[in-house]
C-alpha positions as CSV (number, residue, x, y, z in Angstrom):
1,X,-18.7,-12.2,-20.4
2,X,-21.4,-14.4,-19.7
3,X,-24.4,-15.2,-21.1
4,X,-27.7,-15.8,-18.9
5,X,-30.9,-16.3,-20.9
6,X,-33.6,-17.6,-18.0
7,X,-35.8,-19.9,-19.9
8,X,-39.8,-18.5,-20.3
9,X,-41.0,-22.1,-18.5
10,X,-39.2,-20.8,-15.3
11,X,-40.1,-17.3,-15.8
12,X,-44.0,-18.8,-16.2
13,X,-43.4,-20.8,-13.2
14,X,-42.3,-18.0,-11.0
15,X,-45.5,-15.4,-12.1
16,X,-47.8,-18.3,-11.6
17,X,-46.0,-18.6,-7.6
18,X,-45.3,-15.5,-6.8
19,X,-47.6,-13.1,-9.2
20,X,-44.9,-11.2,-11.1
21,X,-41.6,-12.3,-12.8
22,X,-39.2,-9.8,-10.3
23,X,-38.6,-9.4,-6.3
24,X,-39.8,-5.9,-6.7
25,X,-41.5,-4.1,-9.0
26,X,-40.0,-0.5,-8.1
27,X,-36.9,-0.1,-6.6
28,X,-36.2,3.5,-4.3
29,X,-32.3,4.5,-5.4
30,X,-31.5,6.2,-2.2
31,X,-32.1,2.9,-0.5
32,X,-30.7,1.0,-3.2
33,X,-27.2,0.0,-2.9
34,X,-24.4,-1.7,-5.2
35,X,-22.2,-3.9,-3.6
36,X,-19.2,-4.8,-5.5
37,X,-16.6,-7.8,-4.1
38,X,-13.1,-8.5,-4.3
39,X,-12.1,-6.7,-7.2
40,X,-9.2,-6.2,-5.9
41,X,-5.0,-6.9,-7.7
42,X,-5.0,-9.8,-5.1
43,X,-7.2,-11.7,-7.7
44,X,-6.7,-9.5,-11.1
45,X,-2.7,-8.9,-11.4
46,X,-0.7,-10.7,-12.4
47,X,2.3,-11.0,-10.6
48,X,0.5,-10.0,-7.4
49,X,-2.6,-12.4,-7.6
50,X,-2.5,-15.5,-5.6
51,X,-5.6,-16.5,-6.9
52,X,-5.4,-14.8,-10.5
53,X,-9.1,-14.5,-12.2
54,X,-8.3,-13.2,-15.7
55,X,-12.3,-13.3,-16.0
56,X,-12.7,-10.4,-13.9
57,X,-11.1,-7.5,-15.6
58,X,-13.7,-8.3,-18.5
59,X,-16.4,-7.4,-15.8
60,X,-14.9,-3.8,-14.8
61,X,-16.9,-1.8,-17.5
62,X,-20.2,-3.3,-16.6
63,X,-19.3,-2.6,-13.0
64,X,-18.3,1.3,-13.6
65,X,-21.6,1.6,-15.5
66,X,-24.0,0.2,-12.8
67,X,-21.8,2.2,-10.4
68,X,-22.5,5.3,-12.1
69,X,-25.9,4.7,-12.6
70,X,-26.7,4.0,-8.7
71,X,-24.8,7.0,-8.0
72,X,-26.7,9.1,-10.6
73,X,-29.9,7.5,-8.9
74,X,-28.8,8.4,-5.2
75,X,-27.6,5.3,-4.6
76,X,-24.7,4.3,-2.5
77,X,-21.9,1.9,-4.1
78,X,-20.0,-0.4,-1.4
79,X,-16.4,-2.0,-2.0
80,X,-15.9,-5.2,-0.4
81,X,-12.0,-5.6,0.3
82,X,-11.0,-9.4,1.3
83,X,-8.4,-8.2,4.1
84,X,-6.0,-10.8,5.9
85,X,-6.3,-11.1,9.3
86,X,-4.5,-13.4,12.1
87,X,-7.7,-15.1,12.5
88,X,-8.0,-16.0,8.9
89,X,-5.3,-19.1,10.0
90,X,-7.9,-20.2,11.8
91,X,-11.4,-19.3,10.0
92,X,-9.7,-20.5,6.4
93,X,-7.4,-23.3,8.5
94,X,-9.1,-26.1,5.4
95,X,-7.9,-23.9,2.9
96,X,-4.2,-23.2,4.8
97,X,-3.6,-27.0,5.2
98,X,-5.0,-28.0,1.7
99,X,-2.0,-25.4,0.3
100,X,1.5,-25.3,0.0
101,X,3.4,-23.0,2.5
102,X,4.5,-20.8,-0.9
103,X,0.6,-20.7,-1.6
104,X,-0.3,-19.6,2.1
105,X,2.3,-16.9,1.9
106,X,1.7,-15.7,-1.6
107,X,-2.4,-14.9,-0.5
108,X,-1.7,-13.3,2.9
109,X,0.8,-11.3,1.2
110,X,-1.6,-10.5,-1.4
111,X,-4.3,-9.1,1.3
112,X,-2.2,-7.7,3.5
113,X,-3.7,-4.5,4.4
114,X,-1.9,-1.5,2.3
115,X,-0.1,-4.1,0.0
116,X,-0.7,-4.0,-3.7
117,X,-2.5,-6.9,-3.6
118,X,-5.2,-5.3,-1.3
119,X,-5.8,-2.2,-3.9
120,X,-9.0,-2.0,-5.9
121,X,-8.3,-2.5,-9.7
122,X,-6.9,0.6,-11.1
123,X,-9.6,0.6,-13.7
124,X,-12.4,0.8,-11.0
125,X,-14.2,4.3,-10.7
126,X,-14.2,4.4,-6.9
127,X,-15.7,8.0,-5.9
128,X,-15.2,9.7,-2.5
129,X,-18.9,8.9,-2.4
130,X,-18.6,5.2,-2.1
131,X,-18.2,3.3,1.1
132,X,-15.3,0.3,1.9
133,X,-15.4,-2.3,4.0
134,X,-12.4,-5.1,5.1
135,X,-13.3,-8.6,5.4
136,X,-12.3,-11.9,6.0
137,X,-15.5,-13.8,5.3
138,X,-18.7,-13.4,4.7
139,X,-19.2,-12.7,8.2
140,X,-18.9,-9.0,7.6
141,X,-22.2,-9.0,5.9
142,X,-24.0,-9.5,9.7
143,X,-23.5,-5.7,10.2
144,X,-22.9,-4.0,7.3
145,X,-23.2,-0.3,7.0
146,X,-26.9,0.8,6.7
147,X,-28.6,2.4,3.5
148,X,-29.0,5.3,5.6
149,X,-25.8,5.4,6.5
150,X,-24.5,5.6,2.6
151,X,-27.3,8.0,2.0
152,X,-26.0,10.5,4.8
153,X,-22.5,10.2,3.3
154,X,-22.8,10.4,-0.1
155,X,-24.9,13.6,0.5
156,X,-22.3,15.2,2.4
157,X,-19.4,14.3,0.2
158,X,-19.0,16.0,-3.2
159,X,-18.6,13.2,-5.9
């Protein structure tokens, strides 16, 4: 997949302003969560994808690891489904007129709610523990479901 090296001049730069090289030096895992986006057929499959990113299945390992760790660590994953909506004609209307028709018809068929499009991966381990969301745009992030929230559920759900 990638590779990020983060050169030491910007590491030194970010001790000398902030007093430490990371956000946080301790992290609580029941208040941590993992939030993992659009890995859904609608972008993996081909055949279903309207936007195929052949990329991501390369990604799926490293994202059932960290998954299993949070969970290990009593930590809440999240799935973030994109989810066609009638509104999304208007909130995407740039990216409807900038497309053919065949296009336009292709993604809302791919994230139609209960297509196959709209399915996780198949590779994903997705645990009764973990929490889903629908959205349209990143406008779902305003109220997203509270650590607390995940906590409460993954304790009361047997993974």
């Amino acid at each position: 997949m990638h590779q990020v090296s983060i050169p030491q001049s910007v590491i030194d730069r970010v001790v000398a302003k902030r007093g430490r090289a990371l956000c946080f030096e301790d992290m609580d895992p029941r208040r941590t969560a993992l939030v993992v986006v659009d890995m859904q057929n609608a972008f993996m499959l081909p055949g279903v994808a309207h936007a195929l990113c052949p990329m991501a299945e390369k990604i799926v390992p490293n994202i059932n690891r960290l998954a299993a760790a949070v969970r290990a660590a009593g930590g809440c994953v999240m799935w973030i489904k994109t989810t066609f909506k009638d509104d999304a004609l208007r909130d995407w209307s740039t990216y409807f007129e900038m497309v053919t028709p065949q296009q336009a018809q292709k993604r809302i068929a791919a994230l139609t709610v209960d297509s196959r499009g709209h399915e996780l991966w198949s590779a994903l381990e997705v645990k009764a523990t973990s929490l889903s969301r629908r959205t349209a745009s990143a406008r779902s992030f305003r109220d997203p479901p509270t650590l607390p929230q995940c906590s409460r559920r993954a304790r009361s759900i047997p993974s």
